[in-house]
N, C-alpha and C positions, 0 to 999 in steps of 0.2 A: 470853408471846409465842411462845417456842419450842413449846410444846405448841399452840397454832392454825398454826404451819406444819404445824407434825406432822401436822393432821389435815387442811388443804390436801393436804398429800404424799401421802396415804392416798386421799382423795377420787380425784386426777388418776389415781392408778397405776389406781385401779379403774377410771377411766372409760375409760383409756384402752387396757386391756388385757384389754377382755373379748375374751372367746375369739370365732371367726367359726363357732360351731356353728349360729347364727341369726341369719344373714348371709349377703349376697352378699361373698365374701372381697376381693371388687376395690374396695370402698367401703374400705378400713380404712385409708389414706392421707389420703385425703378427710375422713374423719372423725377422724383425730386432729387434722388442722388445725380444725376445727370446732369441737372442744372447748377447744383455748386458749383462743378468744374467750370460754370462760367461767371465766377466771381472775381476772377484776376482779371478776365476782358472786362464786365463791367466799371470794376472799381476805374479801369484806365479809360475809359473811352467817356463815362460821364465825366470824368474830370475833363476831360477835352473837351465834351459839351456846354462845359459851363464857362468856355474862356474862347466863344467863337467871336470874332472882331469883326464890324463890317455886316453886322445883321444887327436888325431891329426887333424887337421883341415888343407885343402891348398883350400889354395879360387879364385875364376877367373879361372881356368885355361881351356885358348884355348881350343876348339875341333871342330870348324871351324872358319878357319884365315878367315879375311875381304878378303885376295885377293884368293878366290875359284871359283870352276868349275861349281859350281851346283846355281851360283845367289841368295843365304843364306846370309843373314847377320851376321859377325861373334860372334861368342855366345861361353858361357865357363858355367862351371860346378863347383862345388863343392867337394870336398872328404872328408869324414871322416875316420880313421881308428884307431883301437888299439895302443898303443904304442907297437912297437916290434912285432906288428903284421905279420906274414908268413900264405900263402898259406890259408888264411881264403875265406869263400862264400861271394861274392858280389851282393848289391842289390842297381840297378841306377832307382831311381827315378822320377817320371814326375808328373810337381802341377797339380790340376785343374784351372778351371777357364773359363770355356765355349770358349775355344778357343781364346780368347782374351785378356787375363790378368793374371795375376800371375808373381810371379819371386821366384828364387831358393831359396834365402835367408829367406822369410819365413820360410822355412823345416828345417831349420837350427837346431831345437828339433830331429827332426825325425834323423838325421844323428847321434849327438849328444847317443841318448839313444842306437841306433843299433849299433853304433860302442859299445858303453859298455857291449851290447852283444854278441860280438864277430862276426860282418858282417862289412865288408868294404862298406859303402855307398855313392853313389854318386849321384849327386842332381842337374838337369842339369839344363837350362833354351833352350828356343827353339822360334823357329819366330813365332809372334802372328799375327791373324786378326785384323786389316782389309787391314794390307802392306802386309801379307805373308797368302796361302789359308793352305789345308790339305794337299795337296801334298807337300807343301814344311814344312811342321809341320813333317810327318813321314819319307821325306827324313833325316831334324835334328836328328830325331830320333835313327836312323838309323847309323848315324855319329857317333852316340855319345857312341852307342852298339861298334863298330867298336874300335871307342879311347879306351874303358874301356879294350877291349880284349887284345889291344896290346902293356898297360900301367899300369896297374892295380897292375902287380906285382913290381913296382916300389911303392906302397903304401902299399904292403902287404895282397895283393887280391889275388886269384886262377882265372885268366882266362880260366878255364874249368869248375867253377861254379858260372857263370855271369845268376844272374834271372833281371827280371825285374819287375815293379811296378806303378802304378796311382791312382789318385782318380779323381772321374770323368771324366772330359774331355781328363786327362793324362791317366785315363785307357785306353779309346778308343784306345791311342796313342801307349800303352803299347802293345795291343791285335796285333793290326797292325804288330806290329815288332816283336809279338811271333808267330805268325801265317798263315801272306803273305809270301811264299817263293818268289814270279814273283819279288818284291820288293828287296829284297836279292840278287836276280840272274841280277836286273841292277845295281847291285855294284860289281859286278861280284865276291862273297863269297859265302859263305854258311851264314847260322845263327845260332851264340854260342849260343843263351839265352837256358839256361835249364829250365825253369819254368817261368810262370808269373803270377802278383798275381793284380788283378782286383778287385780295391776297387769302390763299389758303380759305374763302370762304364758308362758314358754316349754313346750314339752312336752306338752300339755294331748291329743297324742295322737300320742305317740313311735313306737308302732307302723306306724300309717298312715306318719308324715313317716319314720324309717329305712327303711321300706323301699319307700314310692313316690317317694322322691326322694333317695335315697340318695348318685347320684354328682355331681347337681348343685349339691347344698349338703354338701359333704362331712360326711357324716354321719357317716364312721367315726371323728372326732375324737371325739364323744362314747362311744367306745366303754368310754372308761376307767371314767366313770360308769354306764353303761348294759349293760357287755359286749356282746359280738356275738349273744347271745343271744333272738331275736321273742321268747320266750316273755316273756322279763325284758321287753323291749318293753311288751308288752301290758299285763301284771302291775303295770306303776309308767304307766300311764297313764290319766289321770282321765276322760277322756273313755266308757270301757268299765265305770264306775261311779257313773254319773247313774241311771242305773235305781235305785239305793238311798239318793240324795240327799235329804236330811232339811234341810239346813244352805239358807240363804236366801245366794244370793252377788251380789257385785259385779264385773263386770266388766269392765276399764277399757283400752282398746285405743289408740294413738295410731295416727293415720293414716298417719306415715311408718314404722311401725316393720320390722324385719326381714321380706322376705317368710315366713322358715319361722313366725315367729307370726303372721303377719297370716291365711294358709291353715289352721292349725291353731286358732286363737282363732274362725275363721269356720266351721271343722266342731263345736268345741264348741257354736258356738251353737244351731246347726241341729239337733243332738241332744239339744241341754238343751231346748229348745221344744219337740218331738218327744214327750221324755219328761216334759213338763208341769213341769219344774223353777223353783223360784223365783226365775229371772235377772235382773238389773239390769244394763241395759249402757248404759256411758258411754263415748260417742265423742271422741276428741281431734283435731282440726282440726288438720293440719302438723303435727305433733309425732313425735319421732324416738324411738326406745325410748330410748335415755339419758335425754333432757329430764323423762321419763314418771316418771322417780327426780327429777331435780334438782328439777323445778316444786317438791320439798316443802323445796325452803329458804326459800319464798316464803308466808309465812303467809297470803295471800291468793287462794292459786294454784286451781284449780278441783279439782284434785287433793285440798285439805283439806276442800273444800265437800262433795265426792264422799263422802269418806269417812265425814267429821263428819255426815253427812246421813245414813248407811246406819247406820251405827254407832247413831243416836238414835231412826231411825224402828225398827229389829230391838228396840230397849230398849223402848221405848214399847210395841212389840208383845205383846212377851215379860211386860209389866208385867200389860197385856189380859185376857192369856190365862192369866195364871196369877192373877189376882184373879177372874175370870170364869169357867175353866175351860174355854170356848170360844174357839177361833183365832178373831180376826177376815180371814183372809184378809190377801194381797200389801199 
């Protein structure tokens, strides 16, 4: 019992303290009151998380050692998987938390229910501001793609159907690694992710948002991740690398969410159509960027249909085209 407050306590801190880098800062009163009222669903649904049967759990595990090349502090992951699990689709994970906070064990629900439907999931953790910028957030990132491909099947994953996933701030992170190849090519690989699936994403085109709206969403907050540098701007924003998108994405926008994503998630899209990219956009009616996470304590939620759905039609696809040797198309 102690260890389900514990992960209560972890849950509320994070909801309740994300930063207002993707925000109107005058809501953030309003909306911790709003989140109590989700203290009866939580309290009930992590206690269900913690008595899922029939899923496998290995926890901590390495995927960059302390003594590395890349000056990363070293950080480890998560896995969930079926019992007896073989050759299932995997989907690794990234928290939000405005770049500066979160950790893996939160999601601990989220791996929990996906493995019970049949996805290997993996649930990392990665260096945070204000010790580590973006560059070293999506190098992690990066690593962590990398470990899943070449270990996965030791847990009973397909590393030929490695997606990827965020909310918020982790979606940025997610985007990044579905669709910067230059990134890819200084690890000197390719990139497996076959799909990504961008929940309520923040950042998706930092440039435009630090510097066309700079003083009215205090943007210099995020400077600690981002530095004060356009160029760094540009460089960690996803939207200025759809012209080289390969990866087939999902992405999943709640209609109440922060105006700075609701404006920057609506220039992605108008650039990913533009550039003929493989988009799937799922709209969330009344939904607030928070809920856009919590809906997935809810095994029923639209949010796992969303996923479960993108996750099986990419598999399917991918099955097509590699027994056939021609794409059959979206």
């Amino acid at each position: 019992m102690k260890a389900v407050f514990s992960r209560i306590f972890m849950i509320i801190v994070n909801l309740l303290t994300n930063s207002n880098q993707t925000k109107d800062s005058n809501h953030g009163s309003s909306r911790m009151k709003n989140y109590f009222l989700f203290l009866p669903a939580i309290l009930l649904f992590s206690i269900q998380s913690c008595a899922f049967k029939g899923v496998v759990r290995e926890k901590n595990i390495p995927y960059i050692e302390a003594d590395n090349s890349y000056d990363l502090p070293a950080k480890e992951l998560n896995v969930f998987s079926p019992r007896k699990a073989s050759s299932l689709p995997v989907l690794i994970f990234i928290h939000g938390g405005s770049w500066n906070k979160g950790r893996k064990e939160i999601y601990d629900f989220m791996g929990n229910r996906l493995a019970r439907r049949e996805v290997v999931t993996v649930i990392i953790d990665y260096p945070l501001a204000p010790d580590y910028q973006v560059d070293d957030m999506e190098r992690a990132t990066l690593l962590a793609v990398d470990w899943v491909e070449k270990n996965i099947s030791n847990y009973g994953g397909d590393p030929d159907q490695i997606f990827i996933s965020g909310h918020s701030a982790g979606g940025h992170l997610a985007a990044l690694a579905a669709i910067k190849k230059e990134s890819w090519e200084e690890l000197g690989r390719s990139n497996p992710i076959k799909g990504a699936i961008l929940n309520d994403p923040a950042g998706l085109d930092w440039y435009w948002f630090l510097t066309e709206r700079k003083a009215k969403y205090n943007a210099e907050d995020n400077y600690d991740a981002f530095t004060a540098d356009p160029e760094v701007w540009k460089a960690y924003s996803p939207i200025y690398f759809l012209d080289e998108s390969e990866v087939p994405l999902l992405l999943m926008e709640g209609e109440r969410t922060y105006p700075g994503i609701r404006l920057t998630v609506e220039r992605f899209r108008d650039k990913a159509e533009e550039k003929g990219v493989d988009l799937t956009y799922s709209f969330y009616p009344k939904t607030k960027h928070i809920p856009m996470i919590t809906q997935y304590f809810w095994t029923w939620s639209k949010g796992y249909d969303d996923v479960l759905g993108f996750i099986q039609f990419q598999s399917e696809g991918s099955m097509r085209t590699s027994s056939s040797g021609v794409t059959t198309g979206k």
